[in-house]
C-alpha positions as CSV (number, residue, x, y, z in Angstrom):
1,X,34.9,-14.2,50.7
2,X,38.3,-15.0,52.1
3,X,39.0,-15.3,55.9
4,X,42.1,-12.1,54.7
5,X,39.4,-10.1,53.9
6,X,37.7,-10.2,57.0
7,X,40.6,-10.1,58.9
8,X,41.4,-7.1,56.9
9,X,38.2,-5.6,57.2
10,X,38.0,-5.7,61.1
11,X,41.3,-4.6,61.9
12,X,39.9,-1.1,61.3
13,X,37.9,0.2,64.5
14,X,35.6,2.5,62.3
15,X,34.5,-0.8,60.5
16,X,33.9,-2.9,63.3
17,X,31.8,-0.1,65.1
18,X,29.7,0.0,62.1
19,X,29.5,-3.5,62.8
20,X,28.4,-3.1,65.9
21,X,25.8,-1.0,64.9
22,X,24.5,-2.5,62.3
23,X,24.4,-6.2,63.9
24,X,20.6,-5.9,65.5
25,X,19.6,-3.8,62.7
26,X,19.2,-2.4,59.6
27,X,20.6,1.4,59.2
28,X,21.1,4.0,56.8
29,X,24.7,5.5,55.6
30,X,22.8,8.4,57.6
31,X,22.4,6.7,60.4
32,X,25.4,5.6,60.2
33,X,27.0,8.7,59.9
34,X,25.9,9.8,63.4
35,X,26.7,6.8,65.4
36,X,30.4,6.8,64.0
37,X,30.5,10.4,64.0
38,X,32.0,10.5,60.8
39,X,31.4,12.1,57.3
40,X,29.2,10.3,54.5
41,X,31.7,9.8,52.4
42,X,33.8,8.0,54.9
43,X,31.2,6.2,56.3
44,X,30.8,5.1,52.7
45,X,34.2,4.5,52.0
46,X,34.6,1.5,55.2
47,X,31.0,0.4,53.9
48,X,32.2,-0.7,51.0
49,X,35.2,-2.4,52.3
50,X,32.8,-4.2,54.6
51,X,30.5,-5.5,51.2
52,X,33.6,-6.2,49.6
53,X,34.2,-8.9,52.6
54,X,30.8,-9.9,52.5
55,X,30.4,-8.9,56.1
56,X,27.3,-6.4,55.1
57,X,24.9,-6.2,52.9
58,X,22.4,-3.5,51.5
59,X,19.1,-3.8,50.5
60,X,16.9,-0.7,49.1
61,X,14.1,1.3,50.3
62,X,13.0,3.9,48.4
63,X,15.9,6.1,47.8
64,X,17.9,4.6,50.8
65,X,19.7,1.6,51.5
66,X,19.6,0.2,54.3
67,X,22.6,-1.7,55.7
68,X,22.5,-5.5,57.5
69,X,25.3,-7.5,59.1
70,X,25.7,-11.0,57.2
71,X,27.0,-13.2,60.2
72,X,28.3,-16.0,57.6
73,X,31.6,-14.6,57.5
74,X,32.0,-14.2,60.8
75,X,31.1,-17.9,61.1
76,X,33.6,-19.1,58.8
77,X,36.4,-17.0,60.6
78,X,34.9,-18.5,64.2
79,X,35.7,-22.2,62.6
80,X,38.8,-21.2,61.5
81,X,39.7,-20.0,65.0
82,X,38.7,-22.7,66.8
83,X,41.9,-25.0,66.4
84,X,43.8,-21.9,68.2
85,X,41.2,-21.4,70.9
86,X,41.5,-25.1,71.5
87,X,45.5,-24.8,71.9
88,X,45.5,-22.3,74.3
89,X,43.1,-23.7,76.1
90,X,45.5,-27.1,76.0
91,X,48.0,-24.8,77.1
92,X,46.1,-23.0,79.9
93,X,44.8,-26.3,81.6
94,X,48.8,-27.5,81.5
95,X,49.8,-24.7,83.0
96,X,47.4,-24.8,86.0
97,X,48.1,-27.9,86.5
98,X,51.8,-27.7,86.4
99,X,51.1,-24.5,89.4
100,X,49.1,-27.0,91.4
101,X,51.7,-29.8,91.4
102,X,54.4,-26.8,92.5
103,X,52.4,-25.0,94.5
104,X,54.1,-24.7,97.7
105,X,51.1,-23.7,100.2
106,X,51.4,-20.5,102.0
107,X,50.9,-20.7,106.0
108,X,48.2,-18.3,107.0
109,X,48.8,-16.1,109.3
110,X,46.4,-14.8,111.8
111,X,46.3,-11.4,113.6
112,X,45.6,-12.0,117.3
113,X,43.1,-10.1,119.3
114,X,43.3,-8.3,122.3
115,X,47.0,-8.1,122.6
116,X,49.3,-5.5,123.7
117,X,52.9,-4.8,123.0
């Protein structure tokens, strides 16, 4: 699967509740149906876009299938996002340190007790 495809796949909200869902375990469309609140053929509909991205997978039982979350794309995309998440993080620890060379401290000012005007 390509990292577009996942991208793709998640930008939907539907998909990555199903997601959600299905990542501790295994669920029917039916199931599935009353978590997202959504018709069958819908829920099947964003199902299949999730397959197609390799991001679930479906195994039978009896006249079910039950859906699974495969993590591996998920994985892939993480690695690919890790170059950015190191860049802003470069970025971020510049930035605080550029505030604490700058700073210009703020004299505190304390209420005093007991007076009267």
């Amino acid at each position: 699967m390509t990292t577009t495809a996942v991208l793709e796949a998640l930008t939907d909200p539907t998909r990555r509740r199903i997601l959600d869902a299905v990542r501790g375990e295994e669920l029917s469309v039916g199931q599935l149906v009353q978590i997202v609140g959504m018709n069958q053929p819908g829920v099947s509909r964003h199902l299949k876009v999730l397959r197609d991205a390799g991001l679930v997978e479906a195994r039978r039982d009896a006249n079910r299938r039950l859906y699974h979350l495969q993590a591996e794309p998920l994985r892939e995309l993480d690695a690919w996002l890790e170059p950015y998440r190191a860049e802003w993080s470069n970025r971020l620890d510049a930035l605080e340190r550029h505030l604490e060379r700058t700073a210009t401290p703020v004299a505190r000012h304390t209420p005093t007790t007991g007076s009267t005007s």
